[in-house]
C-alpha positions as CSV (number, residue, x, y, z in Angstrom):
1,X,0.0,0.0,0.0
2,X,2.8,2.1,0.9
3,X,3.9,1.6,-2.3
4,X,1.5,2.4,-4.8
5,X,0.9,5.9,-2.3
6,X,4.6,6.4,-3.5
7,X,4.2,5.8,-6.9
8,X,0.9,7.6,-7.4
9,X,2.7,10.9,-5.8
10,X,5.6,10.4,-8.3
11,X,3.6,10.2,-11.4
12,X,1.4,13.2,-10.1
13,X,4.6,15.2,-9.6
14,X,6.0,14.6,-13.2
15,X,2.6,15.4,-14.0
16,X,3.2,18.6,-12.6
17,X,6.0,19.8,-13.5
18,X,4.8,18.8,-17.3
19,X,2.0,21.2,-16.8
20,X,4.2,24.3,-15.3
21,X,6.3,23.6,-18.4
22,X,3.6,23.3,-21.0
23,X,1.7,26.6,-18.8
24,X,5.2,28.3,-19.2
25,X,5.5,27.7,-23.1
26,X,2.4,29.6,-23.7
27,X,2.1,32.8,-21.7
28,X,5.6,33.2,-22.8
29,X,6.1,36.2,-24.5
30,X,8.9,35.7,-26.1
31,X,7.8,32.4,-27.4
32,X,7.1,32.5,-31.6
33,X,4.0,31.6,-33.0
34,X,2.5,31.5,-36.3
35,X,4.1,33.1,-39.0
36,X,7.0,34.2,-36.3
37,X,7.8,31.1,-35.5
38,X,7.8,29.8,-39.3
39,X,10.0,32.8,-40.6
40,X,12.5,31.2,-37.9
41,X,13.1,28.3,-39.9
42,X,16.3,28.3,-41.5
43,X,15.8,27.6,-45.4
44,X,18.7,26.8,-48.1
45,X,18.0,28.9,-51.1
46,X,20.7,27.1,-52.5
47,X,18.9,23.1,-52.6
48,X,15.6,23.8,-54.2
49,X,16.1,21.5,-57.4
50,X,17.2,18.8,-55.4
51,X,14.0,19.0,-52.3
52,X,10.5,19.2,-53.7
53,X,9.4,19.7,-50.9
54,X,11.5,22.9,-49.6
55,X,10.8,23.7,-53.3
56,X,7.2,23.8,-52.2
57,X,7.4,25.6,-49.0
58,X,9.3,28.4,-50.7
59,X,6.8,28.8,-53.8
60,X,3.8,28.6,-51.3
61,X,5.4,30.9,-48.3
62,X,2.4,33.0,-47.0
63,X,2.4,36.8,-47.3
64,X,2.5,36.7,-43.1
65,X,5.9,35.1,-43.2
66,X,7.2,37.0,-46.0
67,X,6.9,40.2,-44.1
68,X,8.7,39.1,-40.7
69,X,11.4,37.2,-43.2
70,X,11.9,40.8,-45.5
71,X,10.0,43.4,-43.5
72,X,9.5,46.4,-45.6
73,X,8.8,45.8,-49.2
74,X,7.0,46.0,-52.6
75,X,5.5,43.4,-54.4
76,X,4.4,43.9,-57.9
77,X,2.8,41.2,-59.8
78,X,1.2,40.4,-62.6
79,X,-1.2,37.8,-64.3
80,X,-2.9,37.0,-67.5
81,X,-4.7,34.5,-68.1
82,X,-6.9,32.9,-71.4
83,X,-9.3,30.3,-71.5
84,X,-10.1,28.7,-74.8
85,X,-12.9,26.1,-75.0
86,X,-13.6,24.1,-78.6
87,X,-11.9,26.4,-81.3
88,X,-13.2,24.1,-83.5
89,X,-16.4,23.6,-82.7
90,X,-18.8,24.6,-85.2
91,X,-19.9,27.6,-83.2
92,X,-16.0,28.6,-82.9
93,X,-16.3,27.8,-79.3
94,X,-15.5,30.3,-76.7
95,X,-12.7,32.4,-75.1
96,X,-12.6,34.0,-72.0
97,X,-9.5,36.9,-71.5
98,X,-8.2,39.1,-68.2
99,X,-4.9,40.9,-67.6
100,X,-4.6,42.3,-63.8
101,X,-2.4,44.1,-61.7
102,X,-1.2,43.8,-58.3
103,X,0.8,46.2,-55.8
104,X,1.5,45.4,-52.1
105,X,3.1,47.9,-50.2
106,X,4.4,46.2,-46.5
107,X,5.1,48.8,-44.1
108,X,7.2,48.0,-40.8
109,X,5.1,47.0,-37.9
110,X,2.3,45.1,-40.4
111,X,0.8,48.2,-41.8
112,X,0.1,47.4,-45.9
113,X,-1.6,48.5,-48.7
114,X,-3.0,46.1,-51.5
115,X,-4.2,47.8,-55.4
116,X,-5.4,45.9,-57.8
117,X,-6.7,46.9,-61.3
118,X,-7.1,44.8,-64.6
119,X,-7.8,45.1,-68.0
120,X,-11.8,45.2,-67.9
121,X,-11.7,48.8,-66.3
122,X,-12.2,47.1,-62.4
123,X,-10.0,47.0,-59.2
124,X,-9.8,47.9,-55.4
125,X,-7.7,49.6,-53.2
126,X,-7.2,48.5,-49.4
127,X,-5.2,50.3,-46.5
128,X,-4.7,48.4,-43.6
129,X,-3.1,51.1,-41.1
130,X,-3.0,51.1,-36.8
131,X,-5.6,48.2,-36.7
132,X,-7.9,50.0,-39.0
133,X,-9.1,49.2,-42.7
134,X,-10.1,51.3,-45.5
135,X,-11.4,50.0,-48.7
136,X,-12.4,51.7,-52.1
137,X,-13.5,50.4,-55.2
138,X,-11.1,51.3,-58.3
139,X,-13.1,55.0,-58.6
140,X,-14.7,55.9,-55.8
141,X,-13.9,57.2,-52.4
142,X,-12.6,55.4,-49.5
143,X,-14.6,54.0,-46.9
144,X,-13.7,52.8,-43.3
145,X,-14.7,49.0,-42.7
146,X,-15.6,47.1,-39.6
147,X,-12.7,45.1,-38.7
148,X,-15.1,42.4,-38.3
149,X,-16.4,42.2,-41.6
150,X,-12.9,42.3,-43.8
151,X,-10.5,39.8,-44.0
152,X,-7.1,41.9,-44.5
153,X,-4.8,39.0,-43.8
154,X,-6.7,37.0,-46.5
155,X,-6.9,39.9,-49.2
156,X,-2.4,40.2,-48.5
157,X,-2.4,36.5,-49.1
158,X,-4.7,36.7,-52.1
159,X,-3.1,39.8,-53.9
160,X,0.0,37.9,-54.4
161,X,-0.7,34.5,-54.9
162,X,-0.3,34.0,-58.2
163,X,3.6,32.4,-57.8
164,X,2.1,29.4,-55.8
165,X,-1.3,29.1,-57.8
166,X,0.7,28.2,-61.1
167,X,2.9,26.1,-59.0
168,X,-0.3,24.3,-57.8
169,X,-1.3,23.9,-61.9
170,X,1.9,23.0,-62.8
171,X,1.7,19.8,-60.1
172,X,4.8,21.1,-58.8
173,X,7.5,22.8,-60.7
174,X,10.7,21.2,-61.7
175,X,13.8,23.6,-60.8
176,X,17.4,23.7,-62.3
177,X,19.8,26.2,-60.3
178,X,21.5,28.7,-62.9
179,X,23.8,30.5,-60.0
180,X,24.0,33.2,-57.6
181,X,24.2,36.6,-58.5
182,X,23.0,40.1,-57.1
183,X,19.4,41.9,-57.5
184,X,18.2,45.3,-55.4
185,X,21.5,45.0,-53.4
186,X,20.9,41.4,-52.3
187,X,22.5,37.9,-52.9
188,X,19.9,35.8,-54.8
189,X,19.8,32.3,-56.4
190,X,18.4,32.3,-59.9
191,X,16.5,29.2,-60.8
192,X,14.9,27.9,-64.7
193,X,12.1,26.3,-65.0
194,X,12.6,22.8,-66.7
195,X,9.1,21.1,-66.3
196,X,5.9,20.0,-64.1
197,X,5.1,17.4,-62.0
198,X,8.1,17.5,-59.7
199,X,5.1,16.2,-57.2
200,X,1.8,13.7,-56.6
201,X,-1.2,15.2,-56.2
202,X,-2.4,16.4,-52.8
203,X,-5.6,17.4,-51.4
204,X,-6.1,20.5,-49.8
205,X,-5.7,20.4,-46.2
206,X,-8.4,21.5,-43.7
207,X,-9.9,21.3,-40.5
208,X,-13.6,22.3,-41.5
209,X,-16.3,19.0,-42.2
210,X,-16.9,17.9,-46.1
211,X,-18.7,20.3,-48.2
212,X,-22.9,19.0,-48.1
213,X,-24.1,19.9,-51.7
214,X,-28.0,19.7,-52.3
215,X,-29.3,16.7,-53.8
216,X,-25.2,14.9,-52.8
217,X,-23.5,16.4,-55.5
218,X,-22.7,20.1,-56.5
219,X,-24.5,22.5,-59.0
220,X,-22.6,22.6,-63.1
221,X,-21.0,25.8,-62.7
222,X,-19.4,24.5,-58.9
223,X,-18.7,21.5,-60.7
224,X,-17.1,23.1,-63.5
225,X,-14.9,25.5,-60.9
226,X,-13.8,21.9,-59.3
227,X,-12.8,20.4,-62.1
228,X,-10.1,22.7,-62.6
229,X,-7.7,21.4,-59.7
230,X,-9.0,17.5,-59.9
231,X,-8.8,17.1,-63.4
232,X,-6.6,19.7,-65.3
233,X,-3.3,18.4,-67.0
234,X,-0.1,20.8,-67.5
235,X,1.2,20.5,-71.1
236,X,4.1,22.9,-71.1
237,X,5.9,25.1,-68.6
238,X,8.7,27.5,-68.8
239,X,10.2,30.3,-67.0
240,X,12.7,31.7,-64.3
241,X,12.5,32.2,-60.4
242,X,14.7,34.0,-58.3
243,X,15.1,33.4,-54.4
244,X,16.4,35.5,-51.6
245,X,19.6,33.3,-50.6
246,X,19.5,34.8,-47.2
247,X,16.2,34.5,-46.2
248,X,14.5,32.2,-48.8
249,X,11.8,34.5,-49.6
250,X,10.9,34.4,-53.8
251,X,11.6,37.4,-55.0
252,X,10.7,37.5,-58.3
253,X,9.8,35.0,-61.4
254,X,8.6,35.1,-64.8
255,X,6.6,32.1,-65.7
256,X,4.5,30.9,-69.0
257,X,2.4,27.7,-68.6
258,X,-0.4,25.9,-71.1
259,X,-2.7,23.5,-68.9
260,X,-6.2,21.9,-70.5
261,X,-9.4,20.0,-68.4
262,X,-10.6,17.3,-70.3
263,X,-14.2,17.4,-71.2
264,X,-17.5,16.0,-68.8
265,X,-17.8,13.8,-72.0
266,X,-14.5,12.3,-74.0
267,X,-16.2,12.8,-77.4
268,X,-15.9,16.6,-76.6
269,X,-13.2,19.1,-77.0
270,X,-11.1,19.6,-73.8
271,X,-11.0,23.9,-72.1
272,X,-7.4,25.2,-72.1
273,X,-5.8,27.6,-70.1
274,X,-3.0,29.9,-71.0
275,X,-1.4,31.7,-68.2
276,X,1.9,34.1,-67.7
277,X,2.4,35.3,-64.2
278,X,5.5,37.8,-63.3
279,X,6.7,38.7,-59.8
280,X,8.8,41.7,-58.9
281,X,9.9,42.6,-55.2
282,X,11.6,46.1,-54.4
283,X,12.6,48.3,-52.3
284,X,13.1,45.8,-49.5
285,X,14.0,47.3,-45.9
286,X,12.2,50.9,-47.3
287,X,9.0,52.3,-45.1
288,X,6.6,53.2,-47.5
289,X,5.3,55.6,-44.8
290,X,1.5,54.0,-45.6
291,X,-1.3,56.9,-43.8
292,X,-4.7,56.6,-43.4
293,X,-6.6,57.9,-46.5
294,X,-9.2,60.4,-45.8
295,X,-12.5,58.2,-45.9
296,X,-16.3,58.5,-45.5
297,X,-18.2,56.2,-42.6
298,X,-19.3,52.7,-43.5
299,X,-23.1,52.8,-43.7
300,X,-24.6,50.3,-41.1
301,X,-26.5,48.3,-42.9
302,X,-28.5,46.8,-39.8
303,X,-29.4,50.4,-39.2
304,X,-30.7,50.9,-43.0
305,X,-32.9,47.8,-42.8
306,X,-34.2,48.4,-39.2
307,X,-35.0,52.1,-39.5
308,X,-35.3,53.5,-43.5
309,X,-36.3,56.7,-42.6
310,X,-33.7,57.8,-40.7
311,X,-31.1,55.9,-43.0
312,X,-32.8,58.2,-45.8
313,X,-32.8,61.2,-43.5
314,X,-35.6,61.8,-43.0
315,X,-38.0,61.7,-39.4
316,X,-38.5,58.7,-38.3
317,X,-42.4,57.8,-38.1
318,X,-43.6,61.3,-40.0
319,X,-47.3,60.5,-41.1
320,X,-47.6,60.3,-44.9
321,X,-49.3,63.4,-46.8
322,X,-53.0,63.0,-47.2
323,X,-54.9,64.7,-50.3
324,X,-57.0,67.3,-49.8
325,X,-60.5,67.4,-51.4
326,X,-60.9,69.4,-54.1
327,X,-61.8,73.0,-53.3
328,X,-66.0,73.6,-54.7
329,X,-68.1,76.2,-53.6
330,X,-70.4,74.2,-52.2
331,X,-73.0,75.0,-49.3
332,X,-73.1,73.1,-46.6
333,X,-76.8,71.7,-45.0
334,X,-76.7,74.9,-43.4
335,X,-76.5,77.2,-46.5
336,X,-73.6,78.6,-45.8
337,X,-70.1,78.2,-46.9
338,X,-67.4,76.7,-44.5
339,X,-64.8,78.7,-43.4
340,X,-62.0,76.2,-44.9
341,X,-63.8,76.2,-48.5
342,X,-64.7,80.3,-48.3
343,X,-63.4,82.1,-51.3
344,X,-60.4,84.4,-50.3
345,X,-61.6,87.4,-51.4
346,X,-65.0,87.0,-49.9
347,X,-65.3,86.4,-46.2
348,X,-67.4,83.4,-44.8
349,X,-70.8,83.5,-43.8
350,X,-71.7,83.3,-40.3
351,X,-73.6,79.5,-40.1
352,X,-77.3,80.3,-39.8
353,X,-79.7,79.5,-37.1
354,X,-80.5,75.7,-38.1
355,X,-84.7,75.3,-38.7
């Protein structure tokens, strides 16, 4: 008996101690997390070709991680894209076009700004300064969001993505090193393109449940958006990429790809996509200086739908105007005209004595 107490009180003290450790870990604050403790990771610029995997994590580094590897910066990138479907069909099939622009201006401390614009006269701008957002469309004036209903980190990581979405086409890009050389005052590690499929095919990560479609399977245009990463084939890739050989960071490439989607039915003609993406990255370790545009309030939306009026400006509950009967110079049962209906120019009658 004596002896299990013992053991008990030994295995509740390593218990212990575990837990002050563990407790310790994470009300640390020095203690990296996240994108801090990622950009920690030593990476060799130098081994891409040979580790498709570190090949991978460098084409696919997030925007957070990018900024605590570089800090200041500007990314410029930019994508065209053409989809052809059938050329020759008998009703010359289809094609479907767009050329867009992308700036990203990383301030120090996590400020940035995102601008997009593309070739069918469209774009937005986004500031993300002191914990605030702005946004404007590509013409009008700025407006100040709810924090709570804009996704800044996402919009970053989605204004320069294009690097790691042809990677993702391409299956996985083979690399050949063409040696070290200088760009922007920095040692950097060029690298040419010399194929595709330098990877199987993986399946997006997530924590979330299976998508539920209506009826167990998704609606044709859904269907048609999936089929583009489950059943489309590169055909041809080409291009350069140059890495940051001190931090890892990709700081610029120039790629040219051709991929097709075979058709619903193998009778029919298979949809190809033609796509050029081009990265440049300047003016690393520069402050922008990024300030808070001059913007107009957010209207609440809640507020429109709950109260119109006032959202309109005008009082809230004001009776609606009622028409007034038509002026006549009619008597009343009395004989005499009423004072609201008397003519102007001739005073009303006093109301006689009724009979």
């Amino acid at each position: 008996m004596r002896r299990l107490a013992l053991i008990l009180l030994v295995v509740c003290a390593c218990k212990r101690t575990e837990d002050e450790a563990a407790r310790a870990r994470i009300f640390s604050s020095g203690q990296p997390v996240g994108a801090a403790a990622e950009a920690r990771q030593p990476i060799d610029a130098r081994t891409l070709d040979a580790d498709p995997a570190l090949a991978q994590r460098v084409l696919h580094m997030t925007q957070s991680e990018i900024e605590q590897r570089l800090g200041s910066h500007r990314g410029q990138q930019r994508v065209q894209f053409a989809w052809f479907r059938g050329p020759g069909l008998p009703d010359g099939g289809s094609e479907v076009s767009l050329s867009e622009e992308t700036t990203l201006q990383q301030a120090t401390g996590g400020d940035f700004s995102v601008k997009l614009v593309n070739d069918h006269n469209q774009g937005l701008e986004l500031v993300w300064k002191g914990g605030e957002v702005f946004v404007k469309s590509l013409y009008g004036p700025f407006h100040k969001r709810r924090t709570d209903r804009t996704d800044v980190q996402r919009v970053r990581e989605q204004a320069l993505s294009g690097l790691a979405t042809f990677d993702r086409l391409a299956r996985g890009l083979k690399l050949k090193m063409a040696g070290e050389t200088a760009a922007e005052g920095r040692r950097v590690v060029r690298y040419t393109v010399t194929g595709f499929g330098a990877r199987a095919a993986q399946k997006e990560k997530s924590d979330l449940p299976p998508v539920v479609y209506p009826d167990g399977k998704p609606d044709p245009d859904t269907a048609r958006r999936l089929e583009l990463w489950e059943k489309e084939e590169p055909t041809e890739v080409s291009g350069t990429l140059v890495v940051d050989a001190e931090t890892g960071v990709p700081l610029a490439c120039d790629l040219e790809g051709d991929f097709k989607v075979p058709s619903a039915s193998k009778a029919g003609p298979a949809a190809e996509l033609e796509l050029h993406t081009v990265l440049v990255t300047t003016a690393v370790g520069k402050d922008p200086g990024i300030k808070s545009p001059p913007a107009e309030p957010e209207p609440s939306v809640p507020h429109a739908v709950k109260d119109p009026l006032r959202f309109l400006g005008k009082e809230p509950g004001a009776a609606p105007a009622v028409e007034e009967p038509e002026e006549t110079e009619d008597e009343d049962e009395t004989g005499a005209e009423t004072p609201d209906k008397a003519s102007p120019d001739k005073p009303a009658k006093p109301a006689g004595k009724p009979k």
